[in-house]
C-alpha positions as CSV (number, residue, x, y, z in Angstrom):
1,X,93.7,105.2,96.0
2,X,95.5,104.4,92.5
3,X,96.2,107.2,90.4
4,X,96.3,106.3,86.6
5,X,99.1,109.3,85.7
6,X,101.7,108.3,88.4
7,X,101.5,104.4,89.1
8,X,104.4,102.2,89.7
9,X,104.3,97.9,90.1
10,X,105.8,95.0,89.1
11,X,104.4,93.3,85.9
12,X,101.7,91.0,87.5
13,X,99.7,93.6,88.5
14,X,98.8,94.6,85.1
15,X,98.7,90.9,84.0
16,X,96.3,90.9,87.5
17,X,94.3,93.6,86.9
18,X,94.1,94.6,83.4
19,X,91.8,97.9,82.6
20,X,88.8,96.5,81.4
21,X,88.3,96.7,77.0
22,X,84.9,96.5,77.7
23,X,84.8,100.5,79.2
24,X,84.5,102.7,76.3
25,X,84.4,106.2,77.0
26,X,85.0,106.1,80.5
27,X,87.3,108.8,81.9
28,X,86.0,109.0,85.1
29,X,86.0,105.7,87.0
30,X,89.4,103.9,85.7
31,X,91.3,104.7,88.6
32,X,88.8,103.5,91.1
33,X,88.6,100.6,89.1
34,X,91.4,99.9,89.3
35,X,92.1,100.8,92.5
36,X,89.4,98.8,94.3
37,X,90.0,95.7,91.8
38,X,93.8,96.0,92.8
39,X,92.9,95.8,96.6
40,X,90.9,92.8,96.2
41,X,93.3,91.3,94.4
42,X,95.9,91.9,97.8
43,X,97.9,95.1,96.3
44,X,98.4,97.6,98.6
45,X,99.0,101.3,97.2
46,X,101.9,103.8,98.8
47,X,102.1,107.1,98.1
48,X,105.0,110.4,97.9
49,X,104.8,112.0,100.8
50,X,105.0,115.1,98.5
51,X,103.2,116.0,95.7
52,X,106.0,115.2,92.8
53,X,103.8,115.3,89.7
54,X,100.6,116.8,88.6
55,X,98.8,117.2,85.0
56,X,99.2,120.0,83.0
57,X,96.0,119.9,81.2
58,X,96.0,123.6,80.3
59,X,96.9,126.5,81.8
60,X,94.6,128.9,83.9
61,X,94.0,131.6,81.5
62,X,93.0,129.6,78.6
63,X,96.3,130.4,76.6
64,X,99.2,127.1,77.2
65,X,99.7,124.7,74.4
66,X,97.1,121.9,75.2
67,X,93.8,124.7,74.3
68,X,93.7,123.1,70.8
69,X,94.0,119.7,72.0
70,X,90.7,117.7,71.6
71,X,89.2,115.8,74.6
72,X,87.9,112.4,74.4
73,X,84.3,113.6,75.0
74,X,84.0,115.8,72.3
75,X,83.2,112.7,70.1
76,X,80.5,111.5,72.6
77,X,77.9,112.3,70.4
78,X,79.3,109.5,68.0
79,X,79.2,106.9,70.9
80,X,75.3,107.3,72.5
81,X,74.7,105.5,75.0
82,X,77.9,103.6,75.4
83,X,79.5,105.5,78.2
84,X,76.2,104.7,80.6
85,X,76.4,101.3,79.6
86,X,79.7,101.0,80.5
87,X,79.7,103.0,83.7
88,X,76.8,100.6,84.7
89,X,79.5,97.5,84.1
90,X,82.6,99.2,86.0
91,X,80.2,100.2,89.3
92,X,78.2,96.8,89.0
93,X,81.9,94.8,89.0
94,X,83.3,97.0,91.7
95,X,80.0,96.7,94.0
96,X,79.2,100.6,93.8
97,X,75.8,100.1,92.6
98,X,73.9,97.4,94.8
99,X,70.5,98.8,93.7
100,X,71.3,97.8,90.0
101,X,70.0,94.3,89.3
102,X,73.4,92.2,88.3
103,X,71.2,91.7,84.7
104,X,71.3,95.3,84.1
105,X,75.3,95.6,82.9
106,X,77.2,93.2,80.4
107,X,79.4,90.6,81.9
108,X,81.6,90.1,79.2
109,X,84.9,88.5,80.7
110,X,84.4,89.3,83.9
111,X,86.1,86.8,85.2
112,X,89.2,88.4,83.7
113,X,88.5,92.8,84.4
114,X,86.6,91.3,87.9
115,X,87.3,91.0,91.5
116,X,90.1,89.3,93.4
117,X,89.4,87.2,96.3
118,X,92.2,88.3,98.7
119,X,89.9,91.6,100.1
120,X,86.2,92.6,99.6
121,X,85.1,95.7,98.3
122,X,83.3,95.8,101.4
123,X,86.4,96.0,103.9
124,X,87.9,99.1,101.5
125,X,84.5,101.0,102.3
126,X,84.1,100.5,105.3
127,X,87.6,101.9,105.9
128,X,87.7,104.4,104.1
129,X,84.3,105.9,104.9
130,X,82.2,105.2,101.8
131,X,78.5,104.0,101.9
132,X,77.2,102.5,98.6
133,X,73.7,102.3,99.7
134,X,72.9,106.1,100.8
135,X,75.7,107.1,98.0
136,X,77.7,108.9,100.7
137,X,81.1,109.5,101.8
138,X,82.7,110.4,104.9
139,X,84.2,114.0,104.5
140,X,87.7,114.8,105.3
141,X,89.3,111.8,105.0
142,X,92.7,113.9,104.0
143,X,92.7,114.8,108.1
144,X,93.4,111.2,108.1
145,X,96.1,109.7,105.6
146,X,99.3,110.6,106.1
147,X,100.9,110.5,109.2
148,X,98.1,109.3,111.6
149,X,96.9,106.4,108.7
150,X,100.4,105.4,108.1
151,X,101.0,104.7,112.8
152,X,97.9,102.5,112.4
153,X,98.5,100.6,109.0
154,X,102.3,100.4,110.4
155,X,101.1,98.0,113.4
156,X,100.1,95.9,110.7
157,X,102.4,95.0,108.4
158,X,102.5,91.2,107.4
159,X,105.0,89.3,109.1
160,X,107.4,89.5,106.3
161,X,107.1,92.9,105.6
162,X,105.3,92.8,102.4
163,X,102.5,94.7,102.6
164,X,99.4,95.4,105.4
165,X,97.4,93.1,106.8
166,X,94.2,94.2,106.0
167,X,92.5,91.6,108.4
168,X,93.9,93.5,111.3
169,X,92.8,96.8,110.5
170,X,89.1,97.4,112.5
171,X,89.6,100.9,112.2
172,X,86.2,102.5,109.6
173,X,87.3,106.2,108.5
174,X,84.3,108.7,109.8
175,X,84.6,112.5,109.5
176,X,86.6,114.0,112.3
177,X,84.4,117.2,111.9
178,X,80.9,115.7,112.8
179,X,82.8,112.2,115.6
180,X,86.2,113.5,116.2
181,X,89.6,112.3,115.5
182,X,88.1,108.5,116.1
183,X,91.4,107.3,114.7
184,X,93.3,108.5,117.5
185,X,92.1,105.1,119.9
186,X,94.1,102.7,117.4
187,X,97.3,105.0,117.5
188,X,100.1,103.1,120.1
């Protein structure tokens, strides 16, 4: 997944996938965005082993420095209606919404905030265990990255080294609490 607040590329990935003007008001939904634009676009996404940054939005008690800082939301009431709209667009481009009639959200340069044609959407859910029909995800998927997702994705690196070869991977991310640790069958 891309994270917003610690995200690292060359230039043409920005020039490749812009964040979209037409998403006012959205906080959450960016990163996946992003994220799942960036993969069909061919970008792959690596990670710190460690956690090496983190947010300091406020502190637990109520009493840090950022208390008196005002969120974007508190001038919602200013923008009605604009946030739906433009969640609508974001979920409609990214395929998240299939029940949503493609008329329903604005398509303003789509072409441009859209999809790439390297990787579906459809190849990122099914490995990671998220069904946009029933709305559904397969729980702990953290069981899984790391270690044991980083032996399978290793057996297919691209033959120059640049990246995973997404075509390879058959492997579809489903809860080790309810099936088991399925993932353990693609592990050499």
């Amino acid at each position: 997944f891309w994270a917003a607040g610690f995200s690292f590329a060359r230039g043409h990935f920005v020039a490749n996938v812009p964040y979209d003007q037409h998403l006012p008001m959205i906080f959450m939904g960016e990163e996946i965005s992003i994220g799942l634009r960036g993969f069909t676009y061919g970008y792959d996404y690596y990670t710190a082993e460690r956690s090496i940054c983190f947010h300091y939005y406020a502190s637990q008690d109520k009493t840090g420095k950022r208390t008196n800082i005002k969120m974007y939301w508190e001038n919602s009431s200013m923008y009605k209606g604009v946030e739906a709209k433009a969640m609508m667009r974001l979920n409609g481009i990214i395929d998240m919404n299939p029940e949503i009639d493609r008329t329903e959200w604005i398509h303003d340069d789509e072409k441009m905030y859209g999809l790439g044609k390297v990787r579906t959407t459809q190849k990122f859910f099914d490995t990671f265990g998220i069904d946009t029909v029933k709305k559904e995800i397969q729980q702990h998927l953290c069981q899984f990255v790391g270690k044991n997702m980083h032996k399978i994705w290793k057996q297919h690196l691209r033959k120059n080294r640049m990246g995973i070869d997404y075509d390879g991977i058959q492997f579809k991310f489903q809860d080790p609490n309810t099936y088991g640790r399925t993932w353990e069958k693609y592990l050499k």
